[in-house]
C-alpha positions as CSV (number, residue, x, y, z in Angstrom):
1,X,140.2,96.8,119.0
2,X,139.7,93.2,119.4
3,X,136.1,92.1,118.5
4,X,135.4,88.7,120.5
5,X,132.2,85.8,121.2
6,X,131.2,86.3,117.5
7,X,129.7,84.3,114.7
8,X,132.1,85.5,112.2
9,X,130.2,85.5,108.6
10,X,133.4,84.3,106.2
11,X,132.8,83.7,102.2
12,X,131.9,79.9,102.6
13,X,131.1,79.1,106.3
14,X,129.9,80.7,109.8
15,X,132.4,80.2,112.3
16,X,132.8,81.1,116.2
17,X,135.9,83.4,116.8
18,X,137.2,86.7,117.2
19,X,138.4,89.2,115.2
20,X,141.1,92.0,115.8
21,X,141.6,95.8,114.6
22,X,144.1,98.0,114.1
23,X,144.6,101.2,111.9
24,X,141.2,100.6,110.3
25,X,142.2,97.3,108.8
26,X,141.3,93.8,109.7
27,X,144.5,92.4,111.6
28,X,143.9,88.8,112.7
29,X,141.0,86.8,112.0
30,X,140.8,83.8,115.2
31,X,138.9,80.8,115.5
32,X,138.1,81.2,119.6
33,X,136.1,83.1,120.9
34,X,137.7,84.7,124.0
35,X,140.2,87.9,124.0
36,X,143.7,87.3,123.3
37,X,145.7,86.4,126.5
38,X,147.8,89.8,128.3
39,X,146.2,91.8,125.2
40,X,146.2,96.0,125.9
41,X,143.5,96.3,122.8
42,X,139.9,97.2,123.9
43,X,137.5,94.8,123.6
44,X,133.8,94.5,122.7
45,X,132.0,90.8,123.4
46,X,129.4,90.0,121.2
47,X,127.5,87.8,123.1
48,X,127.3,85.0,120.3
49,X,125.9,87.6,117.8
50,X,126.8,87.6,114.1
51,X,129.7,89.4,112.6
52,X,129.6,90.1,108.5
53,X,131.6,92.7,106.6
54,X,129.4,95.8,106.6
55,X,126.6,95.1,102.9
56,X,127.3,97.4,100.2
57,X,124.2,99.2,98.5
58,X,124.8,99.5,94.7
59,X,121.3,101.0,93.9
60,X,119.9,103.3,96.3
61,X,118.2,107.1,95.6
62,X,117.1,108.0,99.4
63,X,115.4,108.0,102.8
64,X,114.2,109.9,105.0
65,X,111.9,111.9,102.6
66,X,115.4,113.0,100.6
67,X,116.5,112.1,97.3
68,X,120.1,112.3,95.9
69,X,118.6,114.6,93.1
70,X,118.0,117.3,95.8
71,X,122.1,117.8,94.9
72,X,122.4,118.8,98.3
73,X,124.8,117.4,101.0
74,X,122.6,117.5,103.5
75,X,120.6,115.0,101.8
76,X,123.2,113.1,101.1
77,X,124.5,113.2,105.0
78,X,121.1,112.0,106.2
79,X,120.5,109.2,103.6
80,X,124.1,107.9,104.3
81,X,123.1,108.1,108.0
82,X,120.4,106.7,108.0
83,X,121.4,104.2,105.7
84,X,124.4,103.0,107.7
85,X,121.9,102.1,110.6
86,X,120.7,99.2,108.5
87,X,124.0,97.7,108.2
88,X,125.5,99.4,104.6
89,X,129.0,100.8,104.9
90,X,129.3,101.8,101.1
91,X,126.8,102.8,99.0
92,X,126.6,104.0,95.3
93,X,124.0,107.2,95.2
94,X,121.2,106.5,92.4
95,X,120.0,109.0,89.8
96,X,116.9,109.3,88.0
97,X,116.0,110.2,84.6
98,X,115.9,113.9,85.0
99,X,117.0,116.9,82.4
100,X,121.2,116.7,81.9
101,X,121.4,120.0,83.6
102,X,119.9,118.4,87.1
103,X,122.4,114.8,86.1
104,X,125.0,116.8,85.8
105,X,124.6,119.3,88.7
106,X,123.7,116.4,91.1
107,X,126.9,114.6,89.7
108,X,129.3,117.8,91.1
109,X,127.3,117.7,94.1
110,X,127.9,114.3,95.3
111,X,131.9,114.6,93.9
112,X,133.5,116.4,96.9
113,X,132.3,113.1,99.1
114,X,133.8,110.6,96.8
115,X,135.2,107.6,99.0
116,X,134.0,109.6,101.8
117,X,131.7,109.1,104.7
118,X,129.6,112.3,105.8
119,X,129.3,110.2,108.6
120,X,127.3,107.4,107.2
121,X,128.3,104.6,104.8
122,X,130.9,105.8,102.4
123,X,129.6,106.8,99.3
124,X,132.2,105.1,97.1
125,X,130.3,106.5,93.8
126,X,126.9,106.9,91.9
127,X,124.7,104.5,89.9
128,X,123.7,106.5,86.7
129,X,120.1,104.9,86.0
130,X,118.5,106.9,83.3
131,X,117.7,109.2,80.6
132,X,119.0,106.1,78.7
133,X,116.0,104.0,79.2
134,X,113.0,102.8,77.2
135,X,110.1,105.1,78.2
136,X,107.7,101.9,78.0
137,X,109.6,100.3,80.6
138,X,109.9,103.6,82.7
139,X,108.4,102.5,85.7
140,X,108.3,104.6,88.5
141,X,111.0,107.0,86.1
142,X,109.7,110.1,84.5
143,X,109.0,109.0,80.9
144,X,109.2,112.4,79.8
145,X,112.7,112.5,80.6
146,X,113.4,108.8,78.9
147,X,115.2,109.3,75.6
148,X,117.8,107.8,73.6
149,X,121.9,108.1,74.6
150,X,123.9,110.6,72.7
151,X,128.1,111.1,73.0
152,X,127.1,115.2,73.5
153,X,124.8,114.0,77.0
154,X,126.9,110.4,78.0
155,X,130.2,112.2,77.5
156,X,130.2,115.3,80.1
157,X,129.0,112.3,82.4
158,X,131.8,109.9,82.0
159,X,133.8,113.0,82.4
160,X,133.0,112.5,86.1
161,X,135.5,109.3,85.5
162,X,135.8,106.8,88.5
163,X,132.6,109.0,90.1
164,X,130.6,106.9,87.7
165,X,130.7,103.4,88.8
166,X,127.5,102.3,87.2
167,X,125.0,102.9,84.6
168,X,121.0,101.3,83.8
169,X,120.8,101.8,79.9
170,X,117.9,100.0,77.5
171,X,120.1,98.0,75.4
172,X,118.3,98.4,72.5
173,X,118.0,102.1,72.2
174,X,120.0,104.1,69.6
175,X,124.3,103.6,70.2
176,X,123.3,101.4,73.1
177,X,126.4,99.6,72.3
178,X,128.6,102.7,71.7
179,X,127.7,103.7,75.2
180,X,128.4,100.3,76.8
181,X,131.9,100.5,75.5
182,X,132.5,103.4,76.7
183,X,131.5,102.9,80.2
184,X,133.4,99.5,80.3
185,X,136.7,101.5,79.1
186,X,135.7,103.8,81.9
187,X,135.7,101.1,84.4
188,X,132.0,101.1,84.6
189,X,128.9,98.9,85.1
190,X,126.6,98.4,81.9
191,X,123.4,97.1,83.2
192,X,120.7,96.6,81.2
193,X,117.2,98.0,82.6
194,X,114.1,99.5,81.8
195,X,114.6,97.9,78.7
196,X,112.1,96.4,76.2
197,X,115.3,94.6,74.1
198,X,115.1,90.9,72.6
199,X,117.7,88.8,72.3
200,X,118.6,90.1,68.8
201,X,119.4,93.6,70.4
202,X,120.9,91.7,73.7
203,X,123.4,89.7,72.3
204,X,125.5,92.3,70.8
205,X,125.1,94.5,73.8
206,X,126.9,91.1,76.2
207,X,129.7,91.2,73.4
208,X,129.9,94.8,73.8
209,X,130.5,94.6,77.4
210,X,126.6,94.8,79.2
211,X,127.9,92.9,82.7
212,X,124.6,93.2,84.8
213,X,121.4,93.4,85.2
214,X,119.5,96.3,87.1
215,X,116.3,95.0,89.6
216,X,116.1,91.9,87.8
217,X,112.2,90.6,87.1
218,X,111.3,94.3,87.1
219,X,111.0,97.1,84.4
220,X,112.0,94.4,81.8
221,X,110.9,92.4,79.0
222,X,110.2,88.7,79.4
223,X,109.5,85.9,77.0
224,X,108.3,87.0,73.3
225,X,106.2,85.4,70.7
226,X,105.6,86.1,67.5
227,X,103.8,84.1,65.3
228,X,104.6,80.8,66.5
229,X,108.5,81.4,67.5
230,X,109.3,82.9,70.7
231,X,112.6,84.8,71.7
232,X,114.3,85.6,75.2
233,X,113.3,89.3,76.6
234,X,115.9,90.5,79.3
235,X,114.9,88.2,81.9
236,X,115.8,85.0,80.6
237,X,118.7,86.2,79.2
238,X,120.1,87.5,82.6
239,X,118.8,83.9,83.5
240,X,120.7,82.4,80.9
241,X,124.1,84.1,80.8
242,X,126.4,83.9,83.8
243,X,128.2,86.9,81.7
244,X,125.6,89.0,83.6
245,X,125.0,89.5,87.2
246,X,121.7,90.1,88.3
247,X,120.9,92.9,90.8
248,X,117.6,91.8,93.2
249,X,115.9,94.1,95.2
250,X,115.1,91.5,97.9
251,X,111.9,92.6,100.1
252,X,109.4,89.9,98.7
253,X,107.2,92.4,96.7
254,X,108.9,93.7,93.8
255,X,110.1,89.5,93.3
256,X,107.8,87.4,95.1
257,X,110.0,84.7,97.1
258,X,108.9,81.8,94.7
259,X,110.6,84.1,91.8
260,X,113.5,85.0,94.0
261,X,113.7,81.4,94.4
262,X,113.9,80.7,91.0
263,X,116.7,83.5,90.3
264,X,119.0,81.8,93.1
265,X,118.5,78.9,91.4
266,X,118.9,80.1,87.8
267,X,122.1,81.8,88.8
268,X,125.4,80.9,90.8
269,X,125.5,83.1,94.1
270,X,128.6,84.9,92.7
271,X,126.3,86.4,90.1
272,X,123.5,88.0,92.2
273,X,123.8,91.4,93.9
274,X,121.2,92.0,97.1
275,X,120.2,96.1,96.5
276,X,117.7,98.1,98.0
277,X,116.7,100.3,95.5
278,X,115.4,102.4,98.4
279,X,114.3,105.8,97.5
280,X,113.6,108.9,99.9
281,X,110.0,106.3,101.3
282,X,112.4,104.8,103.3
283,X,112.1,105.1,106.9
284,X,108.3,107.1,106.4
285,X,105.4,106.1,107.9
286,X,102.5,103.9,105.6
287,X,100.6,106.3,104.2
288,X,103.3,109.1,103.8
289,X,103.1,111.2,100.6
290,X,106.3,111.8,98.3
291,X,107.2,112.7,94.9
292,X,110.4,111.5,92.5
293,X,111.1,114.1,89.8
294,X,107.5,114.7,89.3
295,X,105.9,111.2,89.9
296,X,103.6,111.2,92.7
297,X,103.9,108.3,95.5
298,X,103.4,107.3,98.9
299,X,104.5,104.7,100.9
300,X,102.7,101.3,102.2
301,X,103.0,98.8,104.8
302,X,106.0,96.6,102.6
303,X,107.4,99.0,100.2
304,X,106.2,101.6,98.0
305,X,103.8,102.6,94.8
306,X,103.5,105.9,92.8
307,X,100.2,107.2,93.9
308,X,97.6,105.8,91.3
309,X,98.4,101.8,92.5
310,X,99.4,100.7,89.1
311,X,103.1,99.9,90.3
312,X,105.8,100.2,92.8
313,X,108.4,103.2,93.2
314,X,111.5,101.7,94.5
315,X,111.4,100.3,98.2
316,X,112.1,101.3,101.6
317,X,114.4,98.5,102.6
318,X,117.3,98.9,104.3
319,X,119.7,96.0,103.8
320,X,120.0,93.9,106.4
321,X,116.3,93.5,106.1
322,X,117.0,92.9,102.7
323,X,119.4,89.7,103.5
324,X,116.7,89.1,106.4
325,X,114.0,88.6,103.5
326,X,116.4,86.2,101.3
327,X,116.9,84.1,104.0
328,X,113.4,83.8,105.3
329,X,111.1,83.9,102.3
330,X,113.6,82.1,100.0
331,X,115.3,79.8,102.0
332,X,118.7,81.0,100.6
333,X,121.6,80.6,103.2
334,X,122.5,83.2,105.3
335,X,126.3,83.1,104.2
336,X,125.2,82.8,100.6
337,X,122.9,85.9,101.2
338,X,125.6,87.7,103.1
339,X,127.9,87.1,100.2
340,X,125.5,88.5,98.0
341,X,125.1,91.6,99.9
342,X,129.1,92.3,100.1
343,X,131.8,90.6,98.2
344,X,129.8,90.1,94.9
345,X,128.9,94.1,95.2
346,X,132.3,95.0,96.0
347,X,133.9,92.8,92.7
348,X,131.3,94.3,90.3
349,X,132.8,98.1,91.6
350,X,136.2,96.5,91.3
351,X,136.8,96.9,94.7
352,X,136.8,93.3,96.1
353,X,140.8,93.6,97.2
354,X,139.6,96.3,100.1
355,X,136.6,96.0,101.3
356,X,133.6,93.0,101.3
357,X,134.5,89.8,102.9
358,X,136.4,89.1,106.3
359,X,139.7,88.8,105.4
360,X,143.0,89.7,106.5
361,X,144.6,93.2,105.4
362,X,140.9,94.4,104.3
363,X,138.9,97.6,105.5
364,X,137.3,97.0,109.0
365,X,134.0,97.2,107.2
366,X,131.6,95.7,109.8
367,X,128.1,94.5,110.9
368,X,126.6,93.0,114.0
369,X,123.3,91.6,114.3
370,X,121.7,89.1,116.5
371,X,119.2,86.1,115.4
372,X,116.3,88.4,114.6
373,X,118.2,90.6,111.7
374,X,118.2,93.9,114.1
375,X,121.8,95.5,113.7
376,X,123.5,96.1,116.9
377,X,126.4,97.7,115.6
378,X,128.5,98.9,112.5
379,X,132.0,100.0,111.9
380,X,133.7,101.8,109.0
381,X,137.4,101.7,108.8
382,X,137.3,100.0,112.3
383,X,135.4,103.1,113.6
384,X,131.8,102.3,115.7
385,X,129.7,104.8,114.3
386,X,126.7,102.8,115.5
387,X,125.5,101.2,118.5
388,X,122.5,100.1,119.0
C-alpha cells in the first residue's frame, strides 16, 4: 500500500510526502506527495491530512461501560475497539486495587491476547496500578483494597513476566523499594502514584529504580512544611528529576492547561507520556451512572467524578483528543505532542525499535486526522481497520 498527499508527523518536524507499505512494515518514507511513477501498490490520497504513527495508551481501564476487571474478553474486545477509533494502536489494560484473587484472575484473562489485537489496538500488556498504594491518596481506588506490598501478593504477579509492563506503587509504603527492584529486573515500569512519600522516602526509591510518574499533579503529595523547613512531595520531585517521566492525563480537568503548561516546561518532551486514564465512562452519555470496584460514579460533560463531587474517576478521553487538548489549551506543538503520545510511550515499554515513530523497518502503526483532531483512519500492521 502506498499512503500519499500527507502531512507526515516525523520525531522533530511535519513534512509533506508519502509513505509506502508492505508486509505490515513501513517500507519507504518520501518527501512528495504524489504516488510513485508505474507503481502496482494501492493507493489511498490523503487529501493534505496528517499522518502520525498510531498513539500508544499506557494507562487505560475502559469504555463503553466495561472495565478490564470484568476479566472478560469481550470487554476487552470492545474497549480495544473502541479505543482504536480514537487513534491508539497499542494499549496497556489498567487494573485497579481489587482483592489478589480478582488481580490475578483478570491477569490470566487478558494473557491469551498478549501482543494481540481482538480487533482493536493491540494490547501489548497491562499497567498494574494498585493494592500497593497509600489509601490517603486513593482517589477514585477502593481504599479498602489499598494495603502495603508483600513478596507472597507482588510475586504470583510478576510471575505473569513480560504481561506486566508497568506498575503504580506508593513509594513510601512497606518494601516499596524491594518491589521496585523487582519490577525493574522484570523489565517493568516503577511509577510512583497515589503516594503520600517525601523526598526522604523518594530518593531511595529513584536509586532503586522508580522511572515514572503515574497521572502526574494527581493523587500525589506536593510541597511539605514542617515547622519552618519545607521538603519536595512527589510532584516536584517528578518536576525535578529528568530520572522520571511523567505520565499526563491531558483533557484540561484533571491538569488545568496553565499546570500542563508548567509540566512541559518543567520537563524535556522526551520525559512526558500523554495517557488517558480512561475508564469504562468513556464514550457514555453526561449523566450516565457507573461503578469501579465498588465506587460509585457517573460521567459529566469533560470527564468524570465518583458520584458524591468530591473528585474525579479517571476520564473519558480518547487520545487523539488527548493530543488535541495539549495542543490547544497548552500551546505545546503538535509534533512535540505527537511525540509524547507515541515514541516516548513506546521507549518506557522498551519497545521503541518496533513501533512509535515513522521510520523505516517499523510496524505500520498509523493515524490520520484532519485539522480538527477527528481521526479518519487507523492502521495496525499496515492493516485499515478504521475508516472513518
Amino acid at each position: 500500500m502506498e499512503i500519499t498527499n500527507a502531512r507526515l508527523i516525523l520525531p522533530d518536524s511535519i513534512e509533506k510526502g508519502s509513505l509506502c507499505i508492505r508486509s505490515g512494515r513501513i517500507q519507504k518514507i518520501s518527501k512528495t506527495s504524489k504516488p510513485a511513477a508505474k507503481s502496482k501498490s494501492e493507493s489511498i490520497n490523503l487529501g493534505g491530512g496528517f499522518l502520525a504513527p498510531g498513539f500508544i495508551d499506557i494507562h487505560i481501564h475502559g469504555a463503553l461501560g466495561r472495565d478490564t476487571m470484568e476479566a472478560d474478553p469481550a470487554a476487552f474486545r470492545e474497549i480495544t475497539e473502541y479505543h482504536l477509533k480514537g487513534g491508539t494502536t497499542s494499549l496497556t489494560l489498567t487494573t485497579l486495587s481489587a482483592s489478589q484473587k480478582d488481580i490475578l484472575k483478570t491477569l490470566t484473562a487478558i494473557k491469551p491476547f498478549h501482543n494481540q489485537s481482538m480487533g482493536g489496538s493491540r494490547i501489548v500488556g497491562v499497567h498494574v496500578e494498585g493494592p500497593f498504594i497509600n489509601k490517603v491518596r486513593a482517589g477514585a481506588q477502593n481504599p479498602d483494597y489499598c494495603r502495603n506490598p508483600t513478596s507472597k501478593e507482588w510475586g504470583p504477579i510478576l510471575k505473569y513476566g513480560k504481561l506486566i509492563t508497568q506498575m503504580t506503587i506508593a513509594p513510601e509504603l512497606p518494601r516499596a523499594r524491594t518491589l521496585i527492584k523487582a519490577l525493574r529486573k522484570n523489565g517493568a515500569i516503577a511509577s510512583g502514584g497515589h503516594t503520600d512519600a517525601t523526598e526522604k522516602d523518594l530518593f531511595p526509591a529513584l536509586k532503586a529504580g522508580l522511572n515514572q510518574s503515574t497521572h502526574t499533579f494527581n493523587a500525589m503529595s506536593g510541597l511539605v512544611k514542617k515547622g519552618p523547613y519545607r521538603s519536595a512531595g512527589m510532584l516536584e520531585f517528578a518536576l525535578a528529576h529528568d530520572d522520571i517521566t511523567c505520565e499526563l492525563i491531558a483533557d484540561g480537568q484533571h491538569v488545568p492547561p496553565v499546570l500542563m503548561r508548567m509540566l512541559f516546561n518543567a520537563k524535556p518532551r522526551d520525559k512526558v507520556v500523554i495517557i488517558t486514564d480512561a475508564t469504562k465512562g468513556a464514550g457514555l452519555k453526561p449523566g450516565t451512572k457507573f461503578e469501579m470496584y465498588g465506587i460509585a460514579a457517573r460521567v459529566t460533560k469533560t470527564s468524570a467524578e465518583v458520584a458524591d463531587g468530591r473528585g474525579l474517576a479517571g476520564s473519558t478521553l480518547t487520545m487523539i483528543r488527548a493530543v488535541q487538548t495539549a495542543v490547544e489549551q497548552a500551546n505545546v506543538p503538535l509534533v512535540d505532542a505527537v511525540y509524547m503520545a507515541t515514541f516516548n510511550p513506546a521507549r518506557q515499554l522498551g519497545r521503541n525499535k518496533e513501533f512509535g515513530s515513522l521510520t523505516k523497518g517499523k510496524r505500520a502503526d498509523l493515524v490520520w486526522f484532519d485539522d480538527r483532531f477527528k481521526v479518519r483512519g487507523v492502521w495496525l500492521d499496515g492493516e485499515l481497520l478504521h475508516r472513518a
